[in-house]
N, C-alpha and C positions, 0 to 999 in steps of 0.2 A: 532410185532404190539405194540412194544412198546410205540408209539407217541401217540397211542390211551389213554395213560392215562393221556394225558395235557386234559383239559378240552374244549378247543378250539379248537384246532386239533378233539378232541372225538363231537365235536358239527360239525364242518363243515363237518366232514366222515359222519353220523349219516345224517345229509341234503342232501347229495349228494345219498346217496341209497331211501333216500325216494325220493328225483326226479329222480332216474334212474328208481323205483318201478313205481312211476306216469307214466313216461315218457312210459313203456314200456304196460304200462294200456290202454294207451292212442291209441298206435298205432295199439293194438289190435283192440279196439275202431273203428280205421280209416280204419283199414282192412277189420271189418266184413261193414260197411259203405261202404267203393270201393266196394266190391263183391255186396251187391246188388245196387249199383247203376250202376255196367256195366252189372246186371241182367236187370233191367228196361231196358236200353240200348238197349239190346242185342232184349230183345222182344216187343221192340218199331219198332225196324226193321224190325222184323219177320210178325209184324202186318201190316207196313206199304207195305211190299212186297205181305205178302198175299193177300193185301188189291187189290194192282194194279194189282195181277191176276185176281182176281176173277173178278174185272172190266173188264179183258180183256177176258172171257168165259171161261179160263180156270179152265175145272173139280176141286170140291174142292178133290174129292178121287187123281188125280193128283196132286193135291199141298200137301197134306197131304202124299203120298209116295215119294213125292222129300224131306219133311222134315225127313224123317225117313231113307234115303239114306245116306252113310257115302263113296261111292265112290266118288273121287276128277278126273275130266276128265280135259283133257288141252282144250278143247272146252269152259269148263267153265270157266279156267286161263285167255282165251285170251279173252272170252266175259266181264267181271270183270277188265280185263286189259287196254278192251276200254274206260271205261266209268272211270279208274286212281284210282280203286278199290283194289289194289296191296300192298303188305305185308312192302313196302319199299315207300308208299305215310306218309303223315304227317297227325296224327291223329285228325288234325282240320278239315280235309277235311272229316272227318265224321261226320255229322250237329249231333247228336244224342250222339256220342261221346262224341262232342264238348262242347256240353249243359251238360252232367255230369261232364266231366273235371272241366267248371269252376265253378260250385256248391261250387266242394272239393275243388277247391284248394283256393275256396273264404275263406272258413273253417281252413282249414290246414296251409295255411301259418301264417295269423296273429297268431294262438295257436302256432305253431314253433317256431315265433320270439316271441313271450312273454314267454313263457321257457327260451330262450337264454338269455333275457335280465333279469328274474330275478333269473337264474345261473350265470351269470357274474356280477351281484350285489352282490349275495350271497358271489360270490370267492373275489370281489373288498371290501368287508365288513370286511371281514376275517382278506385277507392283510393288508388292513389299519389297522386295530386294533392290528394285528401282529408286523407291523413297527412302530407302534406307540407307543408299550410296549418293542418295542428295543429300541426306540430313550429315550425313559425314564431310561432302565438301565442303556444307554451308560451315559447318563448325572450324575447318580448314581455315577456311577463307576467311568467317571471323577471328581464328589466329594470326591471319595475317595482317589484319585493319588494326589490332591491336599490339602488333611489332612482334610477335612469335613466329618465328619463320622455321620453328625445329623441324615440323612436318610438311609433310609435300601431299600434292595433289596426285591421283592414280594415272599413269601417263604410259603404259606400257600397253596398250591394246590399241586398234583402232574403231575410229566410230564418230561421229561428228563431237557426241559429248565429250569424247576424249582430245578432241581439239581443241573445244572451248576448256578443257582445262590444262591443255598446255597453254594457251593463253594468258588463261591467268596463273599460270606458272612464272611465263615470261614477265607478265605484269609485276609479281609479289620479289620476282628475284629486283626489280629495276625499284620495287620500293625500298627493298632490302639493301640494294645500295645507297639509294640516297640516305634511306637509314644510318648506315655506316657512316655514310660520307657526314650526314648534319652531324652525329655524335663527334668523328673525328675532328671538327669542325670545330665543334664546342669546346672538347678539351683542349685543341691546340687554341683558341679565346683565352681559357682560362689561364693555359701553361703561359702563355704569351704575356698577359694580364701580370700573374705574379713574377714571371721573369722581369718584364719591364720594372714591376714598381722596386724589385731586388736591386737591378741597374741602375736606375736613378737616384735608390737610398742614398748610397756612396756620395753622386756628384752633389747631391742636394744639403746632406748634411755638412761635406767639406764647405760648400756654400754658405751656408748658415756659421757654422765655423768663421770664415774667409770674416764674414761681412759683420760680426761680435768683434774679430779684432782691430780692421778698422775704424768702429766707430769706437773705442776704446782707447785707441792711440791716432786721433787725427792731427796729434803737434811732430809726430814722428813719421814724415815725409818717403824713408825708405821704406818703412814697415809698409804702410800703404800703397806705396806701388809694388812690393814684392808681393801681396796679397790679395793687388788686381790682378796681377799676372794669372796669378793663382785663379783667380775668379774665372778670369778669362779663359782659361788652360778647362777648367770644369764647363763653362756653360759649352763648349765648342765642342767637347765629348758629353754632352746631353743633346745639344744640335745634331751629332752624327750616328747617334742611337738613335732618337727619333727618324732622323730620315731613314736610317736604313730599317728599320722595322716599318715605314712607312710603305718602301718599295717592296719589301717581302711580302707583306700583308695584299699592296696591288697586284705583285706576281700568283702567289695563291688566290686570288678572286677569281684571278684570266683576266682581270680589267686592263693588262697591258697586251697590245697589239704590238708585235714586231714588225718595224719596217725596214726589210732587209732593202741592201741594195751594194752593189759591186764596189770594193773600193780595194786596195794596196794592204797590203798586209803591214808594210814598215810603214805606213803612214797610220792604220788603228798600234799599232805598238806605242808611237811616238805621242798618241793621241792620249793614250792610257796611261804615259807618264810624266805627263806635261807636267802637272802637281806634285810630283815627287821627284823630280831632277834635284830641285833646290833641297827637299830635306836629306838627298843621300849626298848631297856636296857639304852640306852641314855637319854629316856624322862620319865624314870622312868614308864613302862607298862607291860604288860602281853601278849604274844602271848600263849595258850593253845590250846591243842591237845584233843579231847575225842571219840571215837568211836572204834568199830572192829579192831585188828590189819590186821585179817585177810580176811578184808571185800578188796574185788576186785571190777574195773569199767574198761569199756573197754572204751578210749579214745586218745585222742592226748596228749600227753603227757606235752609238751613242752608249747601249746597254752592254755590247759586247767590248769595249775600252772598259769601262764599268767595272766590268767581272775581272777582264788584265790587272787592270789598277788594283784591283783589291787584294790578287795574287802577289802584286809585283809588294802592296802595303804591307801583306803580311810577312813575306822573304826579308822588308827592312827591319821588321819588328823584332825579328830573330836571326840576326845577323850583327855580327858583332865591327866595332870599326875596321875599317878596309878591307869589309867580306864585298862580294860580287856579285849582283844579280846578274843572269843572262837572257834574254826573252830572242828566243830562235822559233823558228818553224821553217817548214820543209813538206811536199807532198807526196804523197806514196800514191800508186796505180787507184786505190779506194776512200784513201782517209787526205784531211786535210789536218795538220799537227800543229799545235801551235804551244811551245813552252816556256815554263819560267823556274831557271834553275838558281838555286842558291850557294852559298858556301857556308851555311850559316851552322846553328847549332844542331840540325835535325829535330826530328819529332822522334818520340819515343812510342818503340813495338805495341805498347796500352792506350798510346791516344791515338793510334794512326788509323780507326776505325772509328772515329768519334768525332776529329777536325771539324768535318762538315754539318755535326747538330749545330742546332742555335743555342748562342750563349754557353758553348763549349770553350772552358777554358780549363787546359790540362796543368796540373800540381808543376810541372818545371814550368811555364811561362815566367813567374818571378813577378817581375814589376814591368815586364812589356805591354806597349799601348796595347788598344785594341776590345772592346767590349763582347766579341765571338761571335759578329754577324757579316763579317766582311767573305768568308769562305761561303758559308749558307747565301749570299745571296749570287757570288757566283754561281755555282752552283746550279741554282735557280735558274737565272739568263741562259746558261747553256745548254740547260735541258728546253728550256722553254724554247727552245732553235733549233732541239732536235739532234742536241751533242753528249756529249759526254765527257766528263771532268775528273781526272784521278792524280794519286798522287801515289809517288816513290820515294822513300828517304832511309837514309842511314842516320843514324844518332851520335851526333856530334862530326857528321861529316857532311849536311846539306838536305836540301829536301827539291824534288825536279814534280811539277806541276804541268800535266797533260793535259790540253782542251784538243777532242778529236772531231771534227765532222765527216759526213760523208762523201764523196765528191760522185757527182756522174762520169759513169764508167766512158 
């Protein structure tokens, strides 16, 4: 009886017993009505025959013991027979009969057909409003196949159909995301697309440049190696754009799997700036160490030095000779900390909510390396670990880069 819980369905059952309840009232009705009307009948005849005895002399104590009589003779069959009085005549040919038959049935039939006809409205009511709250889902649900998600399916009653279209409610919301997500998809393709080919213009035409003036001057030996340099300084910042849009593009797929696994915290520090000791001894800097030898984090090893590195790249990029990187961490009862402070120039109050786009690069950077993917892919790594990445800075007095995990309590 489960359909009984649609509201419409639980209405037209609910009609149909109180008219089968009426209906069956009624015939009671028409019953005890036929029994005494074929009583009248019955002793309209009785009257009328007594009547023609006693006209005809016959004793009334004689007609009074033939009505009390209950033997049937065939004398009486064939007398009865003559005048088409018989069991197998049609009951119009009883004038008495006649006259009550059509009483009732002057009664009875029009009350019949108006039952009939306002049960067949009832059921034609129903239907229609039935196929008319389907033709509306269908139309829904073709909004839906066609990416119109404005409207929604009727979901506030119960009732099985009201199931199947929460169903496909949950359905069109899970297409609706993918929805989202392929568009988001697309545009970030496209942003990506024209940022890239913006990024390379640069290295590609200093390139083109570089490689006109060496072959222009190849008797002039400085020129051309100051112009490979050059060459080289460009192809190596097209080498580290492509990788790193390489790895962003795998991180946004999910095609990278994390493999965490326990290791030292001052050992991924040291790991993350293995590559850049030599350039901050070059520009006259400071990379420092400060925290637990013995403080452990369970991570990706390889991707989480990765994202340090690129904090600790950017702090050299904007730091001026004899400024100081610091890379500390320290744990708390919940979080696992791990930071990279500067001394360098700061970021200013308008880009400090921007760093982390890609190919963000703010009006003060100047002429510092860096193409504005090295933060965005951090970023990246440590959300993908399940962390979170923020940053504090004053302007012109440093900038302190937070990577937090959770620890078990």
């Amino acid at each position: 009886m489960e359909f009984l819980h649609e509201k419409h369905s639980r209405t037209i059952f609910t009609f149909l017993i109180g008219w089968c309840v009426l209906l069956m009232l009624f015939l009671a009705i028409c019953s005890g009505l036929q029994g005494n009307s074929v009583k009248r009948a019955a002793l309209s005849r009785e009257l009328s025959a007594v009547s023609g005895l006693l006209q005809q002399g016959v004793p009334s104590d004689v007609i009074a013991s033939s009505f009390r009589n209950e033997t049937i003779t065939e004398e009486a069959k064939e007398l009865l027979g003559q005048i088409g009085h018989t069991k197998n005549a049609a009951y119009h040919l009883f004038p008495m009969v006649r006259k009550e038959t059509v009483l009732f049935r002057s009664f009875l039939l029009p009350v019949t057909a108006a039952s009939c006809v306002i049960l067949l409205y009832a059921v034609w009511r129903f239907l229609r409003k039935r196929e008319r709250s389907y033709q509306e889902a269908a139309d829904i649900i073709t909004q839906y196949s066609e990416g119109n998600f404005n409207c929604h399916l009727p979901g506030n009653e119960e009732g099985t159909i009201y199931q199947l279209y929460g169903a496909v409610e949950q359905l069109a919301l899970a297409l609706q995301a993918k929805s989202e997500a392929e568009h988001q998809s697309k545009e970030f393709l496209k942003n990506a697309i024209s940022d890239i080919s913006h990024q390379l213009k640069t290295p590609l035409a200093a390139l083109n440049m570089y490689t006109e003036i060496i072959m222009d001057e190849p008797e002039h030996p400085e020129t051309v190696r100051s112009f490979a340099e050059k060459t080289m300084h460009s192809l190596e910042r097209m080498e580290q754009l492509i990788q790193s849009l390489l790895k962003i593009m795998r991180l946004d797929a999910g095609s990278i799997v994390f493999e965490k696994q326990e290791c030292r915290i001052e050992e991924l520090a040291h790991i993350s700036c293995r590559e850049l000791l030599q350039r901050a001894k070059q520009e006259k800097k400071q990379i420092l160490f400060g925290g637990s030898k013995e403080e452990m984090i369970v991570c990706d090893v390889g991707w989480t030095s990765e994202a340090i590195g690129n904090l600790v790249k950017n702090a050299l990029d904007h730091t001026e000779e004899g400024g100081i990187i610091l890379i500390s961490w320290y744990r708390s009862p919940a979080m696992l900390r791990i930071m990279v402070e500067d001394n360098g120039n700061g970021i200013a109050p308008e880009d400090i909510h921007h760093i982390f786009k890609r190919f963000y690069r703010s009006s003060h950077s100047g002429n510092t390396q860096g193409v504005g993917l090295g933060l965005p892919l951090a970023k990246a790594v440590v959300e993908g670990q399940e962390g979170v990445i923020s940053v504090q800075s004053v302007e012109g007095q440093g900038s302190t880069f937070l990577i937090s995990f959770l620890t078990d309590m």
